[in-house]
C-alpha positions, 0 to 999 in steps of 0.5 A: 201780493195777489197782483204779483203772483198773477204775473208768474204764471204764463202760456206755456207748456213745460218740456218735463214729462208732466207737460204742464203749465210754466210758473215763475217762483214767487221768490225767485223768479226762474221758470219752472213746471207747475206739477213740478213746483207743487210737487215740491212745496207739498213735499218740503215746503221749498222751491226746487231751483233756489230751495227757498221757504215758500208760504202756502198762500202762494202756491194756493194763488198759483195754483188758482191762477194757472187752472184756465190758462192752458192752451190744451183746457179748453177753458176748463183748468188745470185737470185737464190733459196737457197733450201735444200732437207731436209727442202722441204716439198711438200703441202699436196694437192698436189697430186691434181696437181698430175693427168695423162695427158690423153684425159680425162684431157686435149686437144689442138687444134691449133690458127688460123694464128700462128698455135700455140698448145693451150689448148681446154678442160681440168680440171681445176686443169690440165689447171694450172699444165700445164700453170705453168710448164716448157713446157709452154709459152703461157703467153697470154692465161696465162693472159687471164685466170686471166683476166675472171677466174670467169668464171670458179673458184673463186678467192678464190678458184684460189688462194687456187690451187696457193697457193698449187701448189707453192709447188709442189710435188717431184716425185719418179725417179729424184733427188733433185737437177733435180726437183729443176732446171726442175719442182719447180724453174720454177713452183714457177716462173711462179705463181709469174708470174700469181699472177702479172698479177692478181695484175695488172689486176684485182686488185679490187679483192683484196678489199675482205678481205679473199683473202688478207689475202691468198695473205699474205700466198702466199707472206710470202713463196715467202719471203722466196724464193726469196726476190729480186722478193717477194720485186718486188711483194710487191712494186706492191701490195702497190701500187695497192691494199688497205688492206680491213682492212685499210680506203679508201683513198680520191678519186679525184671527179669524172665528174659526181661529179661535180655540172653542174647546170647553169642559163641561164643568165650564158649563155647569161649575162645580156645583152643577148650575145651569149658564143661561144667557139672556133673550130680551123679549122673548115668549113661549108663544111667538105671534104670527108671521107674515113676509111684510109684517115680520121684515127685519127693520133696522130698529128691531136688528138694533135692538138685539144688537145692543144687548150685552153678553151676560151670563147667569147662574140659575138653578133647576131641579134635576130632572130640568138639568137633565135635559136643558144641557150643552147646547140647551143651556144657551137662549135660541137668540144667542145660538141664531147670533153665534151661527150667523157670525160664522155663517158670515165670516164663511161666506166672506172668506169666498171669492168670486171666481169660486161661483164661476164655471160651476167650479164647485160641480168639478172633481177638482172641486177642492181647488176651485172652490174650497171656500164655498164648499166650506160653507155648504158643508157647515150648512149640512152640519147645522142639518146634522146636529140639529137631528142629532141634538133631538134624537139624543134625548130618551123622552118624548116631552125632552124632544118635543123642548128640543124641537121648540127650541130649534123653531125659535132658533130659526125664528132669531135666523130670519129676523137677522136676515139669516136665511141659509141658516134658517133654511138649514135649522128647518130642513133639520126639522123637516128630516125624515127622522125628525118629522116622523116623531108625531108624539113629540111634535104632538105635545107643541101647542097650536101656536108653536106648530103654527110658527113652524108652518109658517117659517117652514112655508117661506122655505118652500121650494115652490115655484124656485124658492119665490118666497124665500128669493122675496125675503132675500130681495127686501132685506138689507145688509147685513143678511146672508142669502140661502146659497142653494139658490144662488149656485143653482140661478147660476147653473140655470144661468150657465147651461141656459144660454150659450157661450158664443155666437161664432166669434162672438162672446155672449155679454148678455150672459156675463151680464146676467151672471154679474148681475147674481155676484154683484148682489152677493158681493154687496152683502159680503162686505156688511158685518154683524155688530155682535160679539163673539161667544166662543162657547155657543159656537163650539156645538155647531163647530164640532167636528165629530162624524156626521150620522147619515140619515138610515142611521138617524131614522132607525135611532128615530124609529127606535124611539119612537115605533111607527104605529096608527092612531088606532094602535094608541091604548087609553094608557098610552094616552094618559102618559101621553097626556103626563108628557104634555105636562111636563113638556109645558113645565120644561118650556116655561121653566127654560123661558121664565129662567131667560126673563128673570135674569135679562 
């Protein structure tokens, strides 16, 4: 059989559009285009001519045979472009591309640590021509100039140059077959190339109708020069991108979505028993924290991760339920869980072209960047009701559980890699209204203040936030980064260095900036394997209107008046002393109730 397949495949090129190799079918013998009868027999399983059953096997055989037969393969099969010099023609705008390489059009500097020669300045025309040509192989910055190209050009406009340097021009003094192998194979390759990237990375581009149909342009030549990459391609694009002109598909509803409202009878049940979730491994005196010692391994995030939702019925005496209340009756590792799945979907839901032009600094803010200031604005909310949640509570001994409470919320927030919620939790601490409270604070035991220092030094705003870009840095996804500081490397990134050069764009900046988006969007794609509880959430969601902060230091002030050290009587010591004791029986209480029911 193998013999008298071999016998149909044959040197010459198909005049149909593939311009492919000419096969003979097995059964029938009439010549016929290879794509063209695979196509088919893929399709129904028959010949397209006599529309007979032919066996897999010998397609397979043909196939095989065909692959280094190609008089355009060069010897290196059936992948290779089928091109003839009498059908190319070279796009009309092409002579665009067609510019000299000068001082005036393109300049390099040097990567810091690789000592790799990248592109500092150059026109915009000039950047693609060298990014899609053979002598190129910087395929990061490749990437990072799909990911923030509004900077520089429209998508429309991106695409348009893309679909015109797919054909490129051939230049006088080199033969046909040398621009074939050196200049148009490798550059139709590498906008493929940047047309993935640009599916994968920012598919939402695609949403606008007139850049789909560009892409349909692009797509039809690719077709027609390389099918087996073009099927890759449009496997892709089905599975990434809606066409503007089809409906939206049904999403899957979303946390913010779902109904959190709650009666406090659900809490409490008629009987006025307290919901406890449990806390594996939980202490009321955590150890020491270093950044090396306490980065989150995979093991340890797994062991959180595996704990089912459970909750629990524990009764308390009265003057417990009193303060353990609302948002107190969950486990701090239940409310760091909760906040970080939020946190996680607001994050996700921002796209890209919100972090650029600093967009969020505009008056129309609103429309250039809604999804981030959603999430800042959620971050200033945890700030407030972590204030809120302590002043609300007469006694100095309820606050004092209140702050420990809120230290080991944060504690959770840093091993899930949580660091724009931790960094919220603590500067909620860290507020005027609440650190001035030294009574409250003054009943933690030495151990707790120390985990607060501790946590609270890795938030510092020393030297550009050092050690908390440090965390960020070692931890893997999922994670999610303090936003401040990515919004102000970008402004920093932004005014530092200038736009332009005479004609020329500064790609070092777009670059840099990438650089910043790429990383951010990496840890937008990770997700959390926790289970949604719509009843913890439901404290950090509220919508009821922030106090500002005069308002939180006189209700601060109010509790607990400003005086000296001096100014405390013996009497005031000794209930001093009275609080102590009972903070340590709230904290234990609340701890031994977690344990007894994990």
């Amino acid at each position: 059989m193998k013999k008298f397949v071999s016998s149909m495949v044959h040197l010459k090129i198909s005049t149909c559009e593939h311009h492919s190799k000419v096969i003979h079918c097995p059964v029938c013998g009439e010549s016929i285009c290879l794509m063209c009868f695979e196509q088919s027999v893929e399709v129904n399983g028959r010949c397209p001519l006599c529309k007979q059953l032919i066996p897999t096997h010998d397609l397979k055989q043909i196939k095989n045979l065909a692959s280094g037969m190609s008089p355009y393969s060069m010897g290196k099969g059936c992948d290779s472009p089928r091109i003839k010099e009498s059908d190319y023609h070279a796009s009309p705008q092409s002579f665009v591309f067609d510019i000299p390489t000068t001082n005036k059009t393109i300049t390099f500097t040097y990567e810091k640590g690789s000592g790799s020669q990248i592109i500092r300045y150059a026109t915009l025309e000039k950047c693609l021509q060298f990014i899609t040509s053979c002598d190129s192989s910087d395929i990061f910055f490749s990437e990072c100039f799909i990911l923030v190209h509004p900077l520089v050009v429209s998508s429309s406009k991106l695409m348009e140059l893309l679909i015109i340097r797919f054909n490129p021009t051939h230049p006088q003094g080199i033969s046909f077959e040398t621009f074939l192998h050196k200049v148009l194979i490798p550059t139709r390759l590498k906008v493929m190339g940047l047309l993935r990237m640009w599916i994968q990375n920012r598919k939402f581009d695609f949403e606008n109708e007139k850049l789909y149909e560009q892409l349909d342009g692009l797509m039809k030549k690719i077709w027609a020069f390389k099918p087996n990459l073009a099927h890759a391609i449009q496997v892709q694009i089905d599975k990434e991108i809606e066409s503007p002109k089809e409906p939206k598909l049904m999403k899957q509803k979303s946390i913010s979505s779902i109904d959190c409202s709650i009666s406090p009878r659900e809490y409490f049940g008629t009987n006025s028993t307290l919901s406890i979730r449990s806390c594996q491994g939980y202490e009321s005196k955590v150890p020491s924290i270093s950044i090396k010692s306490d980065r989150y391994s995979k093991s340890s995030f797994s062991s959180l991760s595996r704990k089912k939702i459970q909750w629990f019925i524990t009764d308390f005496n009265e003057e417990i339920q009193s303060i353990i209340h609302t948002l107190f009756c969950f486990s701090p590792l239940d409310c760091a869980k909760q906040l970080t799945l939020k946190q996680m979907e607001l994050l996700q839901k921002i796209e890209l072209d919100e972090f650029l032009k600093q967009g969020w600094m505009k008056k129309e803010k609103e429309n250039l960047a809604p999804n981030l200031l959603k999430m800042v604005r959620f971050s200033n909310n945890i700030i407030n009701v972590v204030q809120k949640k302590i002043l609300e509570l007469e006694q100095n001994y309820e606050r004092a559980f209140a702050i420990r409470y809120f230290i080991s919320v944060a504690h959770y927030l840093k091993q899930l890699n949580n660091f724009d919620g931790m960094k919220a939790v603590l500067a909620g601490l860290e507020s005027c209204s609440i650190y001035r409270l030294k009574e409250s604070w003054g009943l933690l035991s030495i151990d707790e203040i120390n985990l607060f220092k501790q946590l609270d030094s890795l938030i510092s705003p020393d030297n550009n936030f050092c050690k908390m870009r440090e965390l960020v840095k070692l931890a893997s996804p999922p994670s999610i980064p303090f936003i401040g500081s990515i919004l102000t490397d970008l402004v920093y990134t932004d005014d530092g260095n200038k736009s332009n050069e005479g004609k020329m764009i500064n790609f070092y900046k777009v670059r840099s900036i990438g650089i910043i988006l790429m990383d951010l969007q990496t840890r937008q794609k990770a997700t959390y394997p926790f289970t949604l509880v719509p009843k913890v959430l439901k404290f950090w969601c509220c919508n009821e209107k922030s106090i500002n902060e005069n308002e939180l230091f006189n209700l601060s002030q109010e509790l607990e008046p400003t005086q000296t050290q001096s100014e405390i009587s013996k009497e005031k010591k000794k209930i001093l002393e009275k609080s102590s004791k009972r903070y340590e029986f709230l904290w234990k209480s609340f701890t031994k109730a977690v344990h007894e029911k994990e």
